[in-house]
ROFI-674887 format. One record per residue (C-alpha): residue in three letters; x, y, z. Coordinates in Angstrom, 3 decimals, m for minus. Each point is the difference from the previous one (the first is absolute). Example, Ala and Ser with C-alpha at 12.3 -4.5 7.8 and 13.67 -1.06 7.14 Angstrom:
2
- ALA/12.300/m4.500/7.800 $
- SER/1.370/3.440/m0.660 $
# end
This chain:
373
- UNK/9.682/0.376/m25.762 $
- UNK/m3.537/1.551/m0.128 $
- UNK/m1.265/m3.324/1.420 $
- UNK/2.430/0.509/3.571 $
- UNK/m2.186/2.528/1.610 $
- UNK/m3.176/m1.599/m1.303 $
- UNK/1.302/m3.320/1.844 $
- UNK/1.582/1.791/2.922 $
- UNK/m3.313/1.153/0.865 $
- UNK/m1.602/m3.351/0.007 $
- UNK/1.918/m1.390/2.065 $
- UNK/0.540/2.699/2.785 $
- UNK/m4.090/m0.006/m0.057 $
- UNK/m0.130/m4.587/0.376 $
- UNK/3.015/0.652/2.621 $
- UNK/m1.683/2.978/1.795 $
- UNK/m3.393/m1.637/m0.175 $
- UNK/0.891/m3.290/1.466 $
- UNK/1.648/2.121/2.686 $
- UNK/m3.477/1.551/1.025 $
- UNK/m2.138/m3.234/m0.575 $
- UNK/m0.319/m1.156/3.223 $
- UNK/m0.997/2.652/2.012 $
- UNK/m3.914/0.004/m0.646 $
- UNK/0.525/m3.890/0.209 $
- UNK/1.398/0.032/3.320 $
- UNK/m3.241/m0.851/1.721 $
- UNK/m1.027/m2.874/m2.084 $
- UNK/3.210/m1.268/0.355 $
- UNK/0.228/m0.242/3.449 $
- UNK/m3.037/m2.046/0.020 $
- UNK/0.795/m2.147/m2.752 $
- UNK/3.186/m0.811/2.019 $
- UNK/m0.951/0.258/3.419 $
- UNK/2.402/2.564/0.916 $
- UNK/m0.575/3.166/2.510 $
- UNK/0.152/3.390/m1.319 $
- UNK/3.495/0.458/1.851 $
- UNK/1.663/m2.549/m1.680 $
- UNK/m2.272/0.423/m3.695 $
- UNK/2.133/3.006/m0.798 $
- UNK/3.489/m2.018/m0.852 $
- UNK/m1.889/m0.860/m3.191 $
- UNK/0.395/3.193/m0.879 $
- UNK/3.111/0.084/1.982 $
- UNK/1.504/m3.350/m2.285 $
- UNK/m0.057/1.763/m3.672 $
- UNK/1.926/3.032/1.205 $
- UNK/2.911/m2.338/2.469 $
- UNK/0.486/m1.671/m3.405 $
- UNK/0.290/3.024/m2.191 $
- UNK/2.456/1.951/2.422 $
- UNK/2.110/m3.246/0.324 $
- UNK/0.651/m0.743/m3.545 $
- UNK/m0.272/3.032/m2.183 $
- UNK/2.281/m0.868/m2.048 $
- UNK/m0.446/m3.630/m1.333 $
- UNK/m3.321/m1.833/m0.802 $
- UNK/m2.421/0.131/m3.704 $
- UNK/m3.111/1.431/m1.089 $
- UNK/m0.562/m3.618/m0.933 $
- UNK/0.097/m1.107/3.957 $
- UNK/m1.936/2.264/0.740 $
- UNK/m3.232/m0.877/m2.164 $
- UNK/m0.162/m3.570/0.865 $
- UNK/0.480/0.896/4.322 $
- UNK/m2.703/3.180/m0.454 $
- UNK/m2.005/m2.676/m2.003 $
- UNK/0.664/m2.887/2.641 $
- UNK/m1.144/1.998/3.073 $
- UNK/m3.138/m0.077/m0.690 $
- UNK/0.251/m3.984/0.549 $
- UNK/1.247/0.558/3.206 $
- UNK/m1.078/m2.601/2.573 $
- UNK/1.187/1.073/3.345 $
- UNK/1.096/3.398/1.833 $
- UNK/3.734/m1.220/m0.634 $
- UNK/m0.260/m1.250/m3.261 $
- UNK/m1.363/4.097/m0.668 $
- UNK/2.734/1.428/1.366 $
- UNK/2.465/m1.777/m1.874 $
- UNK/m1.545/0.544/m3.176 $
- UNK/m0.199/3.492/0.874 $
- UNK/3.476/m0.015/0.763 $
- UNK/0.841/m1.669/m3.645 $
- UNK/m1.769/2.402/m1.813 $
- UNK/1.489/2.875/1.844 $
- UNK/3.790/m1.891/m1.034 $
- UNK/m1.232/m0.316/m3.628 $
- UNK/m1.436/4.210/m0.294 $
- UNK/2.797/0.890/1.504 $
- UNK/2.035/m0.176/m3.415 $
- UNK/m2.183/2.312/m1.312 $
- UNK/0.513/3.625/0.932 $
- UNK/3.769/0.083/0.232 $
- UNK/0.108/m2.185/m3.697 $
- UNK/m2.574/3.037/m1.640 $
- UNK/1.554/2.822/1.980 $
- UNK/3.787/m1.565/m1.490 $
- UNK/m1.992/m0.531/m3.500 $
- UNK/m1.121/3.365/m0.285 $
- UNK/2.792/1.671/0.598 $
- UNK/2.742/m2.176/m2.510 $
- UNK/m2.101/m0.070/m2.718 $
- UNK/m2.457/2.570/m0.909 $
- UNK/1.269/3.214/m1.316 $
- UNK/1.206/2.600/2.406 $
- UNK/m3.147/2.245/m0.559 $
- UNK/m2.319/m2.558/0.180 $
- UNK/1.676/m1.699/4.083 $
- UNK/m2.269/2.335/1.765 $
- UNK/m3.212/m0.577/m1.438 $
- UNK/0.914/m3.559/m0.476 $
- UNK/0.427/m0.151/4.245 $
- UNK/m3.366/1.945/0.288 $
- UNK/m1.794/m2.157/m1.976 $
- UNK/1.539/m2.938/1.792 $
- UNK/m1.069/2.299/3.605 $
- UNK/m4.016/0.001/m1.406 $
- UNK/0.114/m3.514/m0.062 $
- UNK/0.547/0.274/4.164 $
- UNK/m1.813/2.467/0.355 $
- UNK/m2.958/m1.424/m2.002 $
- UNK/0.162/m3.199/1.827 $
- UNK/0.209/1.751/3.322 $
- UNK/m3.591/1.770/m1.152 $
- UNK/m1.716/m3.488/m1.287 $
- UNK/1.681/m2.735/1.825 $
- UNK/m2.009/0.317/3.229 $
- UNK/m3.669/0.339/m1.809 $
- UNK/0.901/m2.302/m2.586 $
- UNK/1.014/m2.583/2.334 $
- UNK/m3.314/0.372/1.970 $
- UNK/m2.113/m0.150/m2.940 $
- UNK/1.882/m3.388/m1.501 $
- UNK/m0.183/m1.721/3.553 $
- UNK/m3.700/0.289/0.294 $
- UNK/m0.233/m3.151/m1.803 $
- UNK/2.962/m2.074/1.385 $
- UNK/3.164/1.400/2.095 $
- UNK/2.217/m1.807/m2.883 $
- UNK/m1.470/2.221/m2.942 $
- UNK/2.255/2.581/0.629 $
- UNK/3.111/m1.803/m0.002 $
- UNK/m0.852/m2.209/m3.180 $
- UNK/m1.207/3.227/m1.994 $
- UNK/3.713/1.473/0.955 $
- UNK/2.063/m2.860/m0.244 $
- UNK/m1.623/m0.058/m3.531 $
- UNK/0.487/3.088/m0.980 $
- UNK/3.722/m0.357/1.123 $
- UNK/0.282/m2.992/m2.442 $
- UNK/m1.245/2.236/m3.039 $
- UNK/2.101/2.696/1.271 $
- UNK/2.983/m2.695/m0.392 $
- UNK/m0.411/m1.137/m2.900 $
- UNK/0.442/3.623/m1.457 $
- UNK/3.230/0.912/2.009 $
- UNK/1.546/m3.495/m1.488 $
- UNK/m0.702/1.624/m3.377 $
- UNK/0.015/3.279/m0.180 $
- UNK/1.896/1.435/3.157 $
- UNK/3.627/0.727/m0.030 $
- UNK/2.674/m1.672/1.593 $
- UNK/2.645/2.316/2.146 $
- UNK/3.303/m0.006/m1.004 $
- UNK/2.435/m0.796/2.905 $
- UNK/2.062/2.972/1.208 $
- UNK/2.892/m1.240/1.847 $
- UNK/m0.038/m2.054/3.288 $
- UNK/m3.456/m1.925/0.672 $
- UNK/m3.114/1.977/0.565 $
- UNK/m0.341/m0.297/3.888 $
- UNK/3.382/1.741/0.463 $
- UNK/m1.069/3.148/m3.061 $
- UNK/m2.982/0.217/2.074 $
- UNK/1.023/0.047/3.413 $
- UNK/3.012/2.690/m1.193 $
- UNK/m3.036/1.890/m1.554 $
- UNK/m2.297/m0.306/3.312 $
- UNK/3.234/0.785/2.478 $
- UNK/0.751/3.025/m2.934 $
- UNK/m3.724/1.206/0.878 $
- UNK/m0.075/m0.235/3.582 $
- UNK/3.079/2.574/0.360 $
- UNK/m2.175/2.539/m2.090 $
- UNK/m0.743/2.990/2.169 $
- UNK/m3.826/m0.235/1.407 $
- UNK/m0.229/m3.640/m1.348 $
- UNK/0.096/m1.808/3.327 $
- UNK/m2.457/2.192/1.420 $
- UNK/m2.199/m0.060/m3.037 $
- UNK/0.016/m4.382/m0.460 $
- UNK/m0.593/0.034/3.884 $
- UNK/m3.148/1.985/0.265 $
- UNK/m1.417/m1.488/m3.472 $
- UNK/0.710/m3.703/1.911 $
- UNK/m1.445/1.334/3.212 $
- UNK/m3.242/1.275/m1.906 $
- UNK/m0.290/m3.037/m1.643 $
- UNK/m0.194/m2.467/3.314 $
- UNK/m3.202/2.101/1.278 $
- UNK/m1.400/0.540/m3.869 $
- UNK/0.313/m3.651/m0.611 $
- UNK/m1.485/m1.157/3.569 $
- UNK/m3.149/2.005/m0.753 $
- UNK/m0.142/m1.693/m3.584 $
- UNK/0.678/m3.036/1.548 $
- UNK/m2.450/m0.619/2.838 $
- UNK/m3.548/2.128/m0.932 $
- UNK/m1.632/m2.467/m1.822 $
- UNK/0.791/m1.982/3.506 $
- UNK/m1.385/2.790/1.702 $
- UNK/m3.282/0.668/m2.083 $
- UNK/m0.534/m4.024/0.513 $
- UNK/0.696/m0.338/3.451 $
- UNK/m1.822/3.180/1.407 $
- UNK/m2.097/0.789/m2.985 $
- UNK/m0.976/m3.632/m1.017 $
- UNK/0.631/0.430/m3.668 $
- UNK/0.141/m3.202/m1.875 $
- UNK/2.531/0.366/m3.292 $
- UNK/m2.876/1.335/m1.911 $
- UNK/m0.234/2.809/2.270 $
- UNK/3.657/0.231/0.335 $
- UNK/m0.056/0.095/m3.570 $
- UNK/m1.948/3.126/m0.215 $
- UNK/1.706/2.047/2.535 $
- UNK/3.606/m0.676/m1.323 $
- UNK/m1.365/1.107/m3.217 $
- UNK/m0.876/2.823/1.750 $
- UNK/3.465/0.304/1.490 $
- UNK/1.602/m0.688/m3.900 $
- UNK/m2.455/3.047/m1.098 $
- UNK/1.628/2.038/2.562 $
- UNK/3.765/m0.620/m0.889 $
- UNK/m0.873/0.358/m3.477 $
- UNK/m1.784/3.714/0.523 $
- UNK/3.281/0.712/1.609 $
- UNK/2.340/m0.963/m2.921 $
- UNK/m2.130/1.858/m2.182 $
- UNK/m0.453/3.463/1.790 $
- UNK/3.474/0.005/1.332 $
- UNK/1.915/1.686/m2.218 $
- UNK/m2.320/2.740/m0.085 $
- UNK/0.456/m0.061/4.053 $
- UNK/3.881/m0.009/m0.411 $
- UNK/0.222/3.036/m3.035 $
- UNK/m2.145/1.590/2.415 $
- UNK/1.274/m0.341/3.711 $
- UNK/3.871/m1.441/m1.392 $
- UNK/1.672/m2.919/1.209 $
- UNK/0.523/0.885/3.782 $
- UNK/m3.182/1.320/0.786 $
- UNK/m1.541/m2.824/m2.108 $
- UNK/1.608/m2.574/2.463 $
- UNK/m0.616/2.054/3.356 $
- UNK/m3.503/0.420/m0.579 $
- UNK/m0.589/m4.203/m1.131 $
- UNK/1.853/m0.622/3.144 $
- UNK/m2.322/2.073/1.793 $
- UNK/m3.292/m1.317/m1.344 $
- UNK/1.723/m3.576/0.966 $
- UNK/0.942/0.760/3.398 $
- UNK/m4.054/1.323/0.272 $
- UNK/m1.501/m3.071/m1.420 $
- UNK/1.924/m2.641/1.667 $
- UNK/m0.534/2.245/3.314 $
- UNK/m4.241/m0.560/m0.419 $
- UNK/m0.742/m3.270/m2.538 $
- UNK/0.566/m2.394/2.950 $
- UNK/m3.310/2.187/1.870 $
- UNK/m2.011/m0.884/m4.031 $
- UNK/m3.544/m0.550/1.777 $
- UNK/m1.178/m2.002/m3.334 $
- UNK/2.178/m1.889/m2.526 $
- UNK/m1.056/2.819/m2.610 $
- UNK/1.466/2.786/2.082 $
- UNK/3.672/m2.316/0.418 $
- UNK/m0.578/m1.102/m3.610 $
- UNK/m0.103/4.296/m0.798 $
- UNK/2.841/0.839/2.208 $
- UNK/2.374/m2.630/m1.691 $
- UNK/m0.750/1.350/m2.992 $
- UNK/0.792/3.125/0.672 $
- UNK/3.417/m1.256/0.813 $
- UNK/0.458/m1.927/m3.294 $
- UNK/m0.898/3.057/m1.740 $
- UNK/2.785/1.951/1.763 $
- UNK/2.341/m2.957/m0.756 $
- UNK/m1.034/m0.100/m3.359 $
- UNK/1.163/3.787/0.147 $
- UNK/3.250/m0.300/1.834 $
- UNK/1.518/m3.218/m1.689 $
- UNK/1.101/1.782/m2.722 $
- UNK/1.286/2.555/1.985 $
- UNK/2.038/m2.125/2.428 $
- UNK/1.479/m1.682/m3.235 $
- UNK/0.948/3.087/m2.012 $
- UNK/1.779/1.665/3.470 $
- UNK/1.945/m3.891/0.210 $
- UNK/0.973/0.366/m4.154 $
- UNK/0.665/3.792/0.801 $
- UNK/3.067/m1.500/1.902 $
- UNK/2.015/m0.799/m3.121 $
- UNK/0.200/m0.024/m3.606 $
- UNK/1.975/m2.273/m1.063 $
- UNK/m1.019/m2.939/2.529 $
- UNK/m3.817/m0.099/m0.560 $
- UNK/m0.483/m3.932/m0.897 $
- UNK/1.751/m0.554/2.880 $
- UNK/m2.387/2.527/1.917 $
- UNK/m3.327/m1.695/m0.891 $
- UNK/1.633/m3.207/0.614 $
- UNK/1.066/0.515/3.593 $
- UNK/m3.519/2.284/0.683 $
- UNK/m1.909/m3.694/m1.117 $
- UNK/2.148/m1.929/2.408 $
- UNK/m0.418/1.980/2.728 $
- UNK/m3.779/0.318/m0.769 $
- UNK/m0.299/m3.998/0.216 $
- UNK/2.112/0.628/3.455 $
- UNK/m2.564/2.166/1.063 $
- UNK/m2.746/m2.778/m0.838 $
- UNK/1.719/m3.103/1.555 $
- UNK/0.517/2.320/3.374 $
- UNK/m4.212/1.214/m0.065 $
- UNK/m0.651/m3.696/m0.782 $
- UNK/2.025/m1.216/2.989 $
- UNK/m1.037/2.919/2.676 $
- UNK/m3.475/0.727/m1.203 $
- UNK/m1.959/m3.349/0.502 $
- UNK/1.622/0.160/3.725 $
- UNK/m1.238/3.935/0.562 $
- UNK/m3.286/m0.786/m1.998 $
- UNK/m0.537/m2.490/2.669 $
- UNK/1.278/1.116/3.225 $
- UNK/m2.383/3.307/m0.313 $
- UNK/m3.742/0.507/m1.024 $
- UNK/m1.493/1.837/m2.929 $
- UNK/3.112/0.771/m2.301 $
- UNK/1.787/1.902/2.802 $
- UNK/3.145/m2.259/m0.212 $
- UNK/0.512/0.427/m3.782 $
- UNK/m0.989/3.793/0.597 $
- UNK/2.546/1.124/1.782 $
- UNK/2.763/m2.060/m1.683 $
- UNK/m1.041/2.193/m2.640 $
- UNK/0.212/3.075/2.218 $
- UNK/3.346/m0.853/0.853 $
- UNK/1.631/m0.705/m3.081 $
- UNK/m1.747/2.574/m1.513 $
- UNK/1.342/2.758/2.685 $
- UNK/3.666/m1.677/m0.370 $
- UNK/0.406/m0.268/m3.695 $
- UNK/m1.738/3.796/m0.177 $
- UNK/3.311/0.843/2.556 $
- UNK/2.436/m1.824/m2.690 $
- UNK/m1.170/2.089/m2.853 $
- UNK/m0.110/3.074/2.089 $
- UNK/3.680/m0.853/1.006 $
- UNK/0.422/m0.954/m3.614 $
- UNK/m0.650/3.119/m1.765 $
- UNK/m3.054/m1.217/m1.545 $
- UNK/m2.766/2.290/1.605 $
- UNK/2.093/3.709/m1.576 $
- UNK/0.008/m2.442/m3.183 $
- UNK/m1.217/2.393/m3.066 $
- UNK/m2.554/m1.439/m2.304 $
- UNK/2.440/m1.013/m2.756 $
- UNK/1.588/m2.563/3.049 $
- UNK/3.109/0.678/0.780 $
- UNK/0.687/0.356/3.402 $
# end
């Protein structure tokens, strides 16, 4: 059982990873395809549609080979479906480790086991962006060939090493639908899923389309893209690190106030950035607050049960990858209807206002620092 975690965590970081891949691409891909920016962002747009559709069915396996085939992609449409595939094959993933986790390992050891399968997110959410601009200087397939291999390595030790989970009763869609339907009459938990989804449509939309932006207004080829999502990487990483020194100090509610503050402040000026430096700065100061306020938005979503909490990070990743296919789908049309970054700006604004009014509504902002609201 030691092995679970260890595994767990490799493959929320492949899954989480390939998530965040294409944004820093997004530029070179529209070019290599011939698309507009308006219609460039269903390739991000493709992985999530698939993932929401079919979270329950699909293999690791699947996965490796369509990560690993997209980078042989030979048309816009030929993309998105392989997008789409891979997004089918992940979504297995999470629900199967969050089910894993919580059958088999000891009772004392669930919750560290589901942290250490959280890092792996989390992790990819800090290096997936950077590491897919430095990988696509090269070629815009690197990327998806490094992934798709590492899924294939990441296979071959689930097929011998990771437990299978014994059958409870009924088939698994119907335990986990009675589980989700369970959660959703939870006091707060409505209000708490909404404004994490809400958050997560602006969040992703700004992830999603500045690499477009630093290329199109900045003229950044994907060497120069490269460098500033590194910079944007740095940020989110500085942010996981000093946040828990942020939340002993300020607690939970204050914490999440003051992040949606700096957001609201950021996203209100970047579109003005004079020089790519001064956007690339700005951004960066909102990964760093994101970096802070992840953790915080999932500890005040886990604070809503105890007995449920598989079921919690499994539901908070689908409704992440909701958040991503709606950026991908309203973002390229915003990006392009309005100069500078204004149209992705005040999505942001907006979502960032209304999901601040769900966990307001929610509880979340007289939240004391241990997290329960």
């Amino acid at each position: 059982m030691r092995r679970v975690p260890a595994l767990s965590f490799a493959v929320m970081l492949l899954v989480g990873t390939d998530t965040f891949l294409v944004a820093p691409l997004l530029p070179a891909l529209s070019a290599r395809f011939a698309v507009p920016p308006a219609r460039a962002g269903w390739m991000v747009s493709a992985y999530a549609v698939g993932y929401c559709l079919t979270a329950l069915v699909a293999g690791m396996a699947a996965f490796s080979v369509a990560t690993a085939a997209t980078g042989l992609a030979w048309s816009f449409t030929s993309m998105l479906g392989l997008r789409l595939a891979a997004g089918v094959a992940a979504a297995v993933a999470s629900p199967q480790i969050w089910a894993t986790i919580a059958q088999v390992m000891p009772r004392e050891r669930v919750v560290p086991g589901m942290a250490t399968a959280t890092a792996g997110l989390t992790i990819a959410q800090l290096l997936g962006v950077p590491a897919g601009s430095l990988l696509a200087v090269r070629s815009t397939s690197d990327p998806f060939v490094v992934v798709g291999a590492g899924g294939a390595l990441v296979t071959a030790a689930l097929w011998r090493w990771f437990p299978a989970v014994p059958p409870h009763g009924g088939t698994v869609r119907t335990g986990l639908l009675a589980q989700y339907a369970a959660l959703a009459r939870t006091p707060r938990a409505l209000g708490r899923f909404g404004a994490y989804l809400v958050f997560q449509v602006g969040n992703f939309a700004v992830l999603s389309f500045a690499a477009t932006w630093f290329a199109r207004d900045f003229h950044l080829d994907q060497a120069g893209i490269a460098r500033a999502m590194i910079v944007l990487g740095a940020g989110n990483t500085v942010g996981a690190l000093i946040g828990p020194r942020v939340v002993r100090r300020a607690g939970q509610g204050r914490a999440l106030l003051g992040g949606s503050v700096c957001y609201l402040l950021i996203y209100a000026v970047v579109a003005a950035s004079p020089t790519r430096w001064v956007g690339v700065a700005l951004l960066a100061g909102a990964f760093t607050v994101g970096g802070v306020l992840f953790p915080v938005m999932m500890n005040l979503l886990q604070a809503l049960t105890t007995s449920a909490r598989g079921t919690v990070s499994a539901l908070a990743s689908v409704l992440m990858y909701a958040g991503s296919t709606l950026a991908g789908i309203v973002g390229g049309p915003l990006l392009a209807a309005l100069p500078s970054f204004w149209g992705v700006s005040l999505l942001a604004l907006a979502t960032t206002s209304g999901a601040l009014g769900l966990w307001a509504a929610s509880g979340c902002l007289r939240a004391e620092p241990g997290g329960r609201g």
